[in-house]
Structures are given as C-alpha cells and as structure tokens.
N, C-alpha and C positions, 0 to 999 in steps of 0.2 A: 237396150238390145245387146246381146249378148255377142263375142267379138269367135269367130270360130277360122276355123281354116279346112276347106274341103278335101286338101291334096294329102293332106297326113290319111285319110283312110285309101289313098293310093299306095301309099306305101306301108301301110302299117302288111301288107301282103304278104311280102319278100322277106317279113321277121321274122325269124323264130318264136314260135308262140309261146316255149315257156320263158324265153329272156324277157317279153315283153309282161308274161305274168310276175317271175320277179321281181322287174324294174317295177314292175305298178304299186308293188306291197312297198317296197321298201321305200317308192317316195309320198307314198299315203303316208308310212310311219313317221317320217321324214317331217311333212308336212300337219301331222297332226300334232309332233312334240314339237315343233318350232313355238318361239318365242312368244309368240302373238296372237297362235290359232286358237288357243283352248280358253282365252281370255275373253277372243270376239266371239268363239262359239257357246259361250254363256251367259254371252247378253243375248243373245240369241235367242237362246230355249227360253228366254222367258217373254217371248214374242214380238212383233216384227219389230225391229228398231230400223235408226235412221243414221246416216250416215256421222252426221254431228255428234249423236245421242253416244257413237262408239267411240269416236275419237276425246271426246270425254272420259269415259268410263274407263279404257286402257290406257291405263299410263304409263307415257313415257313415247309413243307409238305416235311416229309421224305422218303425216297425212298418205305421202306416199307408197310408205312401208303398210299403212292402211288399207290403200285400194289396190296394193299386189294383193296384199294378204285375203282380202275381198275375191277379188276376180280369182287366187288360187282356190280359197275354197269353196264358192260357183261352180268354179269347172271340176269338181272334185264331187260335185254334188251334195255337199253338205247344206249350202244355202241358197236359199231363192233369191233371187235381186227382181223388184217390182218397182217399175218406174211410173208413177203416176202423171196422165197429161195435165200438171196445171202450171201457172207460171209462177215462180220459175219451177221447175219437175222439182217433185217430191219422190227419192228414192229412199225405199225399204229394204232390210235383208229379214231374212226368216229360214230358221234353220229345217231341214228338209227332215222326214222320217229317217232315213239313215242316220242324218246328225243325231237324233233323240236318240236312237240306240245305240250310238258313240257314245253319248253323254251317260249311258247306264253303265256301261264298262268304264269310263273314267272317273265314274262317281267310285265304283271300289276301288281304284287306283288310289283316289283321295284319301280314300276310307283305312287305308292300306299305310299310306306316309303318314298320313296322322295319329295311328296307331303306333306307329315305330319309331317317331322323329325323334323323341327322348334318345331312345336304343342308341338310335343311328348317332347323333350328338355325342353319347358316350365312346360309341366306340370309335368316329374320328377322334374326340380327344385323346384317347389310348393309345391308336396309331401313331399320329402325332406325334405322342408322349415317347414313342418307342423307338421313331427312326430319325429324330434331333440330334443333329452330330456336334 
C-alpha cells in the first residue's frame, strides 16, 4: 500500500504555481540522473521484477538506498509496486507508460555517449595534456 500524505494538497494552495512547476522539473531531472534510477528502471521495461530480482541486478545498491530509490520513483510515477496477498507477500515493480517513454529518450541519450565516447576520451586526454602544471 502506498505511503501518501493528505495535508501537502493543503498547502500546495498558498504556492506559487510556477516555483512549484519548476521545482518538479528539476527534481524529476534530478531523480532520473541519479545513481541508481536509470539502472532499476531498466530492469523494469523488461517486466515486472522483484524486489530480490533488483537488488541483484544493480550493483553495488544497497537495500536501503533500494527501497528509497523504489518508493522515489512510485511517487514519481514511473513504477507500479504490486503487492501480492501470499505468504510471505510477493512484491513486484513494473515500470509505468510514462517510464517506456522515458526509456525512448534515454535510449538516444545512450545512443548519443556511445557514439562519442572515443571523441570524449580524446578530448579529456588533450585537456589534461594542456592544463598539467
């Protein structure tokens, strides 16, 4: 069950509505480059996984820093969390239609550093090379 709080659409009134479109972009962006999100939302597109199944899969990502990273991007709407009644609950995530159409734009993003990474490689070397005192 999903963990919510009622009294933030109390206040969300009294805010400036573009600070609050602001602040939302820039901690989507925020929250989509982080460390962890674009790792667990690619085990994802490839259908429901399990809690276990990710903490596997991403390495280095500890439990904790998992089920933030989890419940952020739930509330973010990128993933469904399905808690099945057996014993003990079997919990799934699965990434939402929004997330698919994140994953089409970070697909050229990928498309984008892999194309250039040599480039990029030479040209830190160069700099490097240029401002060693």
């Amino acid at each position: 069950m999903s963990q919510g709080n009622i009294a933030v659409t109390d206040q969300a009134g009294a805010v400036d509505p573009e600070k609050i479109e602001a602040c939302t972009v820039l901690e989507v962006i925020s929250r989509i480059s982080g460390k962890w999100a674009i790792g667990i939302l690619l085990q994802a597109m490839r259908g429901p996984v399990r809690f276990t199944a990710l903490e596997r899969s991403v390495e280095g990502i500890s439990r904790r820093m998992l089920t933030l990273t989890l419940r952020n991007l739930e509330r973010d709407g990128l993933l469904v969390r399905t808690v099945y009644p057996t014993i003990p609950p079997r919990v799934e995530y699965e990434a939402t239609p929004r997330a698919r159409e994140l994953y089409e734009t970070l697909s050229g993003l990928v498309g984008w550093a892999e194309r250039h990474r040599e480039a990029i490689a030479v040209s830190r070397v160069a700099y490097d090379g240029n401002t060693a005192c």
